[in-house]
N, C-alpha and C positions, 0 to 999 in steps of 0.2 A: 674335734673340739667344737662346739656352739660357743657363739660368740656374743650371745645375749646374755648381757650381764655383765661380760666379762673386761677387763679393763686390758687395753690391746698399745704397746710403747712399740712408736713409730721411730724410728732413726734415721734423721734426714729426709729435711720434708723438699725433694727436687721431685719430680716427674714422675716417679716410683711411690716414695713418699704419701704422695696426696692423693694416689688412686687408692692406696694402701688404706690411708684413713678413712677416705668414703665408704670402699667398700667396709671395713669396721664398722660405722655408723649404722651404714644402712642394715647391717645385719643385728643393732641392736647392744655393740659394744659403745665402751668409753672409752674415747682414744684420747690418749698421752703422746706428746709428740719432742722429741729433744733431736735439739742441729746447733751445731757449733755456729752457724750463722744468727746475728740478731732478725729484730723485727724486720729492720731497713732495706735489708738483705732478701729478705722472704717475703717483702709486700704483693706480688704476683700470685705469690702459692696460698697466702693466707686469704686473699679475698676469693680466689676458688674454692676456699673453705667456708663462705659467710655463711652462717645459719648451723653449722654441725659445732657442738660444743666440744671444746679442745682443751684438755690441761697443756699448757702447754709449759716448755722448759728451753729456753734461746741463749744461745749464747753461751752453752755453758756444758759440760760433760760430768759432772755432779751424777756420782753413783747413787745418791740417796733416792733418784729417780724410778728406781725399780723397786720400791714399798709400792704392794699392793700391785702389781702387775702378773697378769695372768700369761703372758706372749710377747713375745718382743718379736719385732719383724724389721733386720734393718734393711737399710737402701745398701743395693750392692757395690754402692763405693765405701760403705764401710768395711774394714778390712776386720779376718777373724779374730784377730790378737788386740783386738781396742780394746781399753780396759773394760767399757760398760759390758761387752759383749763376754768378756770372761766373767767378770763377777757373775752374769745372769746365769753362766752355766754351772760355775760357782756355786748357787743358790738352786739351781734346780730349775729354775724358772725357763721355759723350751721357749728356745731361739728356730725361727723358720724364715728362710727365705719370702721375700714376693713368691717366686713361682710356687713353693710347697705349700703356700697358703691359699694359690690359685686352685694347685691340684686337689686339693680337698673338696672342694667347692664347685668345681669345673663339671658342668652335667653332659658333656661332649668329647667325644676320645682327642688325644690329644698326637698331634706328630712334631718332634722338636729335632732342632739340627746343632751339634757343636762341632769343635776344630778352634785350630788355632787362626786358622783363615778359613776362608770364603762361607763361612755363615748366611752372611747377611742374604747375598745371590742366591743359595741353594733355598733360601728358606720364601725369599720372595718366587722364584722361577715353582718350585713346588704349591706354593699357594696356588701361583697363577694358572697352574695346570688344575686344580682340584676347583677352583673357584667357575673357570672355563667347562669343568666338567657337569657343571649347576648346579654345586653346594653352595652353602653359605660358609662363608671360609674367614675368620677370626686370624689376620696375619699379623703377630709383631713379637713381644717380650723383648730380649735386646737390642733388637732391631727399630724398637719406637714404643708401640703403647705397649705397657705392661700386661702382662699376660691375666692379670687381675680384671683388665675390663672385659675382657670375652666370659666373665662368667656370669655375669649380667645379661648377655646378650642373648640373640634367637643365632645362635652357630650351629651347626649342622657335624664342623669339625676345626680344631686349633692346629696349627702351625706355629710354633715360636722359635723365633732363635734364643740360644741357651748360653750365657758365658760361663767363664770356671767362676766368679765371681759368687755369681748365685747361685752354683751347685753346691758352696759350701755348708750353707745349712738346709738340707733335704732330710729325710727321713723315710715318705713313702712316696713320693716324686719319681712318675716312672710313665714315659710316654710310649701309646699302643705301637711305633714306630721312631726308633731313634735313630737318628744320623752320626756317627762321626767322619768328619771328612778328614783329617790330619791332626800331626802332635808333632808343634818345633817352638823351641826357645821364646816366651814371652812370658810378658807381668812375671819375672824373678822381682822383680822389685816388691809385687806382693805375694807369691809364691815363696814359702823357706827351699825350695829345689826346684828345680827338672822333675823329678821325681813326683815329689808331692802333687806338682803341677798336674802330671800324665792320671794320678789317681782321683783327683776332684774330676778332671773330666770325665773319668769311667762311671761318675756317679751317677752321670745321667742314664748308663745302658742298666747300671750295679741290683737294681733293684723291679726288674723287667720281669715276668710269668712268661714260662712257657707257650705262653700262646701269641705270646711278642713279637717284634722283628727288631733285630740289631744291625742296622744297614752300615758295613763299619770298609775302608778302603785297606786292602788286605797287600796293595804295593807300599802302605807306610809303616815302616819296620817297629815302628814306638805304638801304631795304632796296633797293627796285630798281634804282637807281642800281649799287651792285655786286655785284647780282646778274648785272650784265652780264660774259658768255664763261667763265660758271662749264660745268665740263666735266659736268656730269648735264644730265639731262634735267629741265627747268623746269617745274614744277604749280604756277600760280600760286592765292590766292584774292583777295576785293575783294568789294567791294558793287554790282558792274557786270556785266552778262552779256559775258560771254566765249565764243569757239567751244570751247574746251575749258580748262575748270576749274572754280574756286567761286566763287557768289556768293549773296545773298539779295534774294531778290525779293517784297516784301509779305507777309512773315512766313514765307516758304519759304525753306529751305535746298537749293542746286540746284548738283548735282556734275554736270557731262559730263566724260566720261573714257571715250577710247575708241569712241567711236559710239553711247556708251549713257549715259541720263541717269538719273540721280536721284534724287525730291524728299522735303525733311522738314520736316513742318510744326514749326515753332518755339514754339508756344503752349505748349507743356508743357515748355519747359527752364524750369531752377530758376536758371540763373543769371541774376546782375542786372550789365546795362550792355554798352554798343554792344564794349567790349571782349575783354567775353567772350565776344560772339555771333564774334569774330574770331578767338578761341581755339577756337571752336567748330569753323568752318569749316576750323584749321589740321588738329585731328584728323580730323576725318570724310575730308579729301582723303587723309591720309596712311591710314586707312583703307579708305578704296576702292582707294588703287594697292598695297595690300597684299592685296584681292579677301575683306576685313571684306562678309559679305552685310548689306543692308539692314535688313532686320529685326532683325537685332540690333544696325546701330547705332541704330535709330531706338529700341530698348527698352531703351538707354542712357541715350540723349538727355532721354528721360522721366524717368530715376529718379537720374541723376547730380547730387548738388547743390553741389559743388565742393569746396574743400576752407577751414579758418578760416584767419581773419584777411585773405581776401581780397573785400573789397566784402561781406561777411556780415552778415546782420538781425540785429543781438542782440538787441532788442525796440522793442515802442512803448511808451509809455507819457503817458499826457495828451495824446495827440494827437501826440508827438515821436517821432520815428522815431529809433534810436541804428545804427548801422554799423560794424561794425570793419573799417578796410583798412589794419591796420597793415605790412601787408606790403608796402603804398603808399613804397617807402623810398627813389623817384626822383620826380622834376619831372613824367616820361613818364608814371607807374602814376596820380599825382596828375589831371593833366588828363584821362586816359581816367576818372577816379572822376567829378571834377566834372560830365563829362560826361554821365551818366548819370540825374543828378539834374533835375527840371523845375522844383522850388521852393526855397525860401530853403534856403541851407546854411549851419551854424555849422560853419567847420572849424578841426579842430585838428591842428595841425604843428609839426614840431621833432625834437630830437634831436643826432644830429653830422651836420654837415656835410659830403657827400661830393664837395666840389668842383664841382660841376652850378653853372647859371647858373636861379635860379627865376622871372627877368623872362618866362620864356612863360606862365606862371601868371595874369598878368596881366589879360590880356580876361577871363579866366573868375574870377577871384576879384572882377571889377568887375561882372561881369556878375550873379553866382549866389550870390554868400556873404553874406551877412547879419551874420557877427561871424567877425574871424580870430582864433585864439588860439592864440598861439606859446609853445612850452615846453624847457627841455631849451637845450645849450648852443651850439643852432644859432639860440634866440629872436630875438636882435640883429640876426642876418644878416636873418633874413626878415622881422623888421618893416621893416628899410631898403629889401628890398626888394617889398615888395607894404602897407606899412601905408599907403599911399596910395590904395590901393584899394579897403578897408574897412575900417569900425569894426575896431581890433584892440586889443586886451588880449596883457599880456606877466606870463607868472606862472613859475613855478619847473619845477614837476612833471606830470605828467599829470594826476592824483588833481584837482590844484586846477585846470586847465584843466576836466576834467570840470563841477566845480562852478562854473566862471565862465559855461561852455556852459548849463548846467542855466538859472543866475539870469536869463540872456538868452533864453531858447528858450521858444516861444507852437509852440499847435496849427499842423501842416502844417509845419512846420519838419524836418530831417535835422541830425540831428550828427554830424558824419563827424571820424574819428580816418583820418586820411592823414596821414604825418609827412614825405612827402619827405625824410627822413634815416631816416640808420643810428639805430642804439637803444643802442649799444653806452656812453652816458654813464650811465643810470640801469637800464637794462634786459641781462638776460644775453643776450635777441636779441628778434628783432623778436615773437616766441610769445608770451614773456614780457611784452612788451609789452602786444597784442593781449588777452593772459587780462587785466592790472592793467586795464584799461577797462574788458572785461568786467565785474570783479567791481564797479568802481568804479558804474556802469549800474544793475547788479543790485541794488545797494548803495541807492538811490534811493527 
């Protein structure tokens, strides 16, 4: 579709929004913009728009908004059951994501990464190998800038991370190399299943040519399972030797691809937990079938130390180890944490509750935790469902979970802030979260 001419309704004008409507503009549409937020609300967003003519519609969800609209493109916190967004489908009028309106546009192959965790890491760690290899490398989409501004730009080649969010309105959305790194229990709250969930993600491989690669992790029984008769071509990874893919083998990283193999010794990654050796694995293969040389991913792999609030040291102190994984804000992120850890864990969790089931939590909070400490207005849920598994303490805030962990924790101990929820009751996001421990730690 050309966009000259054409009248383009933006939904939700946050950070997504306002790349959205530039890019409209500059291509010669007339953009319509509707947000439940008023003027007052949106004075940031609007004055990055001075000068581009806006119909604009504030404050209000008035269906009458789409007379005359040729495209709607909402922000992927709108969810797909809003009214506006049925009626447009309703009426015929094609609903596209940011990204499928990227990819149209987008004049550079693109490499995208989803899961339910570790995204953000694979998608940075991969840029930085590709960008170190002396491309010009376009890193974001979920991850920060919208995938919409690298199509402006002089990129060489994209990297985005990809959430189910914005997989739901795709159509021909399909990157030269796609990631999936795992599939466990999150956003039910805007997911109608599990189920549905596992199939928005597959949208990202769903619509892949033959000449593709579907880089998908073949140890996670929900990712391989429908990874089956996906139309690219399959690079699996796993912890198992395989005749052609990834695995590790007593602290070596071993790619075959191709008739040619390999190896990286692992003693020098900065990251911590079997997790992220999985995130490891997802880049480096997407690396090699991108023909990334060795030596510069291995001078990566050395000096990459991930990015905060994921499984991150904020310090020791009297022997206590403190961790931020606030970005921990599923059941999935939660148990790969635990995992990681060989001795007693005081953990702290809470926040909102994203509909997930935290009974898998179970073996491992009986197994490894040592005091749980629930906080935030998910506390209730999770004490009913795992206070039978350890000492647990129920307090208000983080601040004061900090200090119940403190009065309980001896040398050799970890505190780990994993909240298996959203942050959105006390925290402006999960950062914000992650820093208020920080300081809280520090504070000590």
């Amino acid at each position: 579709m050309e966009l000259h001419g054409k009248t383009v309704l933006v939904i939700g004008l946050k950070r997504t929004g306002v790349s959205v409507a530039r890019f409209v503009a500059s291509q010669g549409g007339q953009v319509c913009v509707t947000d439940r937020q008023g003027h007052d609300a949106l004075t940031p967003e609007l004055a990055s728009l001075a000068g581009i003519p806006l119909d604009l519609h504030l404050g209000t969800n008035d269906l009458d908004v789409l007379a005359g609209v040729d495209l709607v493109v909402p922000s992927p916190g709108v969810p797909a059951n809003a009214p506006l967004l049925q009626a447009a489908a309703r009426q015929g009028v094609p609903v596209w994501s940011e990204i499928e309106l990227a990819f149209r546009f987008l004049p550079c192959p693109l490499l995208a990464v989803t899961g339910t965790n570790g995204k953000s890491t694979t998608t940075t760690l991969l840029g930085e190998v590709l960008r170190q290899s002396g491309r010009r490398v376009f890193v974001g989409g979920n991850l920060g800038t919208p995938l919409i501004e690298a199509v402006t730009g002089n990129y060489e080649v994209a990297v985005a991370e990809v959430s189910s969010f914005q997989l739901e309105w795709v159509e021909q959305f399909r990157p030269h190399i796609g990631l999936w790194l795992n599939l466990s229990e999150d956003h039910l709250d805007r997911h109608a299943s599990f189920a549905v969930y596992g199939r928005t993600k597959r949208a990202l491989l769903a619509r892949q040519k033959p000449t593709d690669w579907a880089v998908v992790n073949r140890d996670d029984p929900e990712v391989w399972a429908l990874a089956h008769g996906l139309p690219g071509r399959v690079f699996s990874f796993g912890w198992t030797l395989v005749p052609e893919g990834t695995w590790i083998d007593t602290g070596t990283l071993i790619v075959r691809h191709d008739g040619q193999e390999a190896r990286y010794a692992l003693d020098r990654v900065q990251l911590h937990g079997r997790h992220n050796l999985e995130n490891v694995m997802a880049a480096v293969s997407a690396a090699t079938l991108w023909d990334a040389a060795q030596e510069v991913i291995s001078s990566v792999l050395a000096t990459f130390s991930g990015l905060p609030h994921r499984l991150q040291l904020v310090t020791k102190k009297h022997g206590v180890s403190y961790f931020d994984d606030s970005k921990g804000t599923n059941v999935g992120a939660v148990i790969q944490s635990l995992a990681s850890f060989t001795g007693s864990v005081i953990l702290l969790a809470g926040g909102v509750d994203k509909g997930g089931d935290y009974s898998p939590l179970r073996p491992l909070v009986r197994a490894k935790v040592k005091k749980l400490i629930v906080f935030g207005q998910a506390r209730e849920t999770i004490r009913a469902a795992l206070g039978q598994e350890a000492e647990t303490v129920v307090v208000d805030t983080l601040p004061e979970a900090v200090q119940a962990a403190v009065a309980g924790a001896t040398a050799g101990d970890t505190v780990l802030l994993s909240p298996a929820c959203a942050s959105f009751d006390q925290f402006e996001n999960y950062a914000h979260r992650g820093h208020v421990f920080r300081a809280c730690v520090e504070a000590l």
